[in-house]
Every structure is written in C-alpha cells, then in structure tokens.
N, C-alpha and C positions, 0 to 999 in steps of 0.2 A: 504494500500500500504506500505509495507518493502520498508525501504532506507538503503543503506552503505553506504562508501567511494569511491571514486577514485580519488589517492592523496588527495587532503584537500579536496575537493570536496564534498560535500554529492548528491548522485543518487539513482536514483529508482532502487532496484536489478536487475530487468529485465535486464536496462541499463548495468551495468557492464562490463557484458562478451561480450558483444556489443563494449564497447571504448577499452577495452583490447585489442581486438583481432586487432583491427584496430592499435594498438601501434604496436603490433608484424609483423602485414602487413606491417605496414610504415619502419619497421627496419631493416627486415629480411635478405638481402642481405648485408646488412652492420654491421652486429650482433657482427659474429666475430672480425673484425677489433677495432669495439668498445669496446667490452671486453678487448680487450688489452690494448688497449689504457686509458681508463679511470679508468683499474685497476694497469695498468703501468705493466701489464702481472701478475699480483698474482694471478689473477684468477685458471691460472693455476698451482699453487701450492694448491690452494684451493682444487679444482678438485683432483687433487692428492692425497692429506689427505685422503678425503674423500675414494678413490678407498683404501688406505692403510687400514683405516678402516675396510671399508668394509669386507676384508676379505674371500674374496669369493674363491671359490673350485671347483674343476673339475665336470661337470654336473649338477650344481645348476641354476636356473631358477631365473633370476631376472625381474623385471617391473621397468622401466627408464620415472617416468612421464615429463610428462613437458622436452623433452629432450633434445628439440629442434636441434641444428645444430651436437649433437650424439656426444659431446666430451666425456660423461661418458660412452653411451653405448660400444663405441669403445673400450674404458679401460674395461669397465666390459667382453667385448667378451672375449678377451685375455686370461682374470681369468680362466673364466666358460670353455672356450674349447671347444671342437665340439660335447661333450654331453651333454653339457648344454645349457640355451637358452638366450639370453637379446630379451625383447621388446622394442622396443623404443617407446614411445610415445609424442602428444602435442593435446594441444586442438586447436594451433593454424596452420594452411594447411600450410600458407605459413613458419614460421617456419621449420614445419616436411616435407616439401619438400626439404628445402635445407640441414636438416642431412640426409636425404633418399638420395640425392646424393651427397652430399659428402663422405659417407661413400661407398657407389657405386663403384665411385672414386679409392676410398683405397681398392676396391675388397673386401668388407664386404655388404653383406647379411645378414639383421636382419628383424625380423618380424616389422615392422610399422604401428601406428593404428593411426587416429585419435579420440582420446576420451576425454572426461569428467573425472577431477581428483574425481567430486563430486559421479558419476555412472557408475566408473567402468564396462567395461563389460568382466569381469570376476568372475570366479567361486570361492566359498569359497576357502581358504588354496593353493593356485595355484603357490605361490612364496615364492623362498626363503629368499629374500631380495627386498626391493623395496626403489628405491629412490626418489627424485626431486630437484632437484637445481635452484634455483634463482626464482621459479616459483608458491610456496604457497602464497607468498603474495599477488598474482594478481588474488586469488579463492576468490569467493566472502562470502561463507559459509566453511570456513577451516576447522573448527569441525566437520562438515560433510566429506571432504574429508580425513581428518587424521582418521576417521571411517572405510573408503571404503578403503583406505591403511591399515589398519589393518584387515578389512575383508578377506582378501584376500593372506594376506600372514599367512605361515602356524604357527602352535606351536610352539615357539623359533623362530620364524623370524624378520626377522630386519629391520625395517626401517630408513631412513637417509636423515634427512632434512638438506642441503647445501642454507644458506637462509643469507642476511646482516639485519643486529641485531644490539645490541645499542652498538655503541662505548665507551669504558672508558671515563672516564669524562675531562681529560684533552686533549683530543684530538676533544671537542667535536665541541668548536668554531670554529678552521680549519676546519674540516672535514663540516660543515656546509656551510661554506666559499667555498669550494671546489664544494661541491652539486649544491647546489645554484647559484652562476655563474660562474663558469668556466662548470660543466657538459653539461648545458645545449650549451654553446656556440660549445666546441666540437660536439656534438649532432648536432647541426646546419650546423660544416663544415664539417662532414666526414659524417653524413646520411643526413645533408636538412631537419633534423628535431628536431629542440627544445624543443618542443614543449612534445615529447614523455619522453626527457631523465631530464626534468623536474617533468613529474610522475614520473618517476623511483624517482628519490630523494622526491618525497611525501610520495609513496610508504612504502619507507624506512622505513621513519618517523610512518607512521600509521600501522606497522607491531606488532606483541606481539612483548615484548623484549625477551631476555634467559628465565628468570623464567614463564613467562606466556605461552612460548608455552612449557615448560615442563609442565606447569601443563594440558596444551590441551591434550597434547598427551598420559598423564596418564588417562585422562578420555575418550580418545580414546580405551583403552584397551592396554596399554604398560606397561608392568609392571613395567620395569627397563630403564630409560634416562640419558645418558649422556648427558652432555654440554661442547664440547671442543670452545672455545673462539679462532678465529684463527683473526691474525693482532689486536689485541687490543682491537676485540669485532667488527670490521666493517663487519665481516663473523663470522657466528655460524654454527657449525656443533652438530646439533641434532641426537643422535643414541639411539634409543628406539627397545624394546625387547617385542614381544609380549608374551602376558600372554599363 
C-alpha cells in the first residue's frame, strides 16, 4: 500500500483524491470571495502575471487545468480569439460547475471537461500552452501529471504552473502566523469551514519549493524553466518550454 500527504497528514493514495475533492465540495460556492479575501485580492495580480506571461496569440489552443471558477480561462479567451480554443478544466464537479456558469454568465462558451490532471484525455501535441493554478499541489503523483502536461502540449509549448511556494525567509514567521490562525478562522466565517483552509496552509507547506519543482519539470521533459518569484516567494510562477 502507497501512502502520501494530505497536509501533515500521511494517507493511503487511494484516499487523497477522495479528501480533496470533498475540500473543493465544501468551498466551492465560496471560493471566490475567499481568494480575495485571504489574499487581500493579489490573487489577482497573480493571475494577471501569469496571462502576461503567457503570451498567447490569435488561434492558439490552450488547456486550463484545475481551473476551477474560469478566472484564467476567461483571460486566456480574450488572447486566443474566436480561432482559437481554451479548455477549461477540474477534476473537481462542483468547482467546474461554478466557472461553467459563471463564465455563462459573462456570455462565454468554453469547452468544459471534467478530468484527471494525472490522465489527461487528450491527444499527443494538442496545445499550445497549458496551465494550472493553485491546483498541482493537491495531485497526489505531480510527476506524473507534469508528464501528461507535457504530453500533450506541442514542440515549443508552454507550460505554467501558478502554485504558492516558499516564502523569503524573513517573512516566514508572519506568514506562518497568518496561515495558521487567522486562515483558518476566516475559512470558518465566510465558508463554515476551517477545517479545509487549514489544508490549504499544510498544503503549502508540503508542496516542492522553487528549485525542486524546476527540477520536476525538467524531468518532465521541459527543457527550459523559469522561476519568477511573485510577493516575496508566497506565489511562484513556473514557465517551462517543452523540448
């Protein structure tokens, strides 16, 4: 029997994707509000970077995993234009229900799937870009799915992992202080649930820092990684280039 993490936790892998998704059940409708809130709105500057990054171009095909309530896909449509495509994706329903309609909402039509970051169901070389944010940490076999993101996007394609990562060091005791109990408490009055935004800050903690998941994603098959450090190191934005 294989064990990992969930937060400090050690489980059977089975289990994982099992407590996960029940996190992202318990949050879903409260997602957004808390993104703002607990990042005091950076998030979306985060976001932003990242679309700058990106770079993307008229007619280009991207894959949006983990994309949950569709703030990237949204950005990426705009890029791509109406000859190109964004998928949105999550592994979690209730999540990818609520950017399926919200995006709705805003009169945007994207393809929507629920899938596996780990088993892709998609064809070799299919995308021109593929991203995920906030949402590699909570794969239970990463190197596996930084595989299947590389699978799948074409020769020179890009990938871009938007993930929070180790803070500088002098910020580390706050930033702990902060995790720890004030997250959770918010977590408590705006979703009714502590309990979740307490993994999140284990999460965290047990995620690769910068240099470890560039060395992941080199043996991924990336040939070329940056690591831009965004807030101090509490957000990393990973942009890797396939071979």
């Amino acid at each position: 029997m294989s064990s990992t993490h969930f937060g400090f936790q050690t489980v059977d892998e089975r289990e994982k994707a099992q407590r996960v998704r029940g996190v992202f059940d318990s949050v879903a409708s409260r997602y957004d509000i808390m993104n703002d809130l607990m990042s005091m709105g950076m998030h979306r500057a985060w976001k932003a970077y990242t679309v700058a990054v990106a770079n993307l171009q008229p007619g280009e095909r991207v894959l949006d995993i983990a994309g949950g309530t569709g703030d990237l896909s949204r950005a990426f449509a705009r890029h791509v234009g109406e000859r190109g495509m964004v998928v949105h994706t999550d592994i979690n329903e209730a999540m990818l229900r609520q950017g399926r309609n919200r995006l709705l909402n805003e009169g945007l039509v994207l393809p929507t799937n629920l899938c596996d970051a780990e088993q892709l169901p998609y064809k070799d070389a299919s995308f021109d870009l593929v991203s995920v944010a906030f949402g590699l940490r909570n794969m239970t076999h990463k190197d596996q799915a930084l595989a299947e993101m590389c699978r799948v996007l074409k020769p020179g394609g890009r990938l871009l992992v938007l993930e929070f990562s180790r803070v500088a060091e002098p910020l580390r005791k706050p930033y702990d202080w902060y995790s720890f109990k004030i997250l959770p408490k918010l977590g408590q009055m705006i979703a009714g649930d502590a309990e979740s935004y307490r993994y999140l800050a284990e999460s965290i903690r047990m995620h690769p820092a910068q240099q470890e998941l560039k060395a992941m994603m080199k043996t991924a098959g990336f040939g070329h990684v940056d690591v831009h450090n965004l807030s101090a190191g509490i957000v990393a934005l990973h942009a890797g280039i396939k071979c």
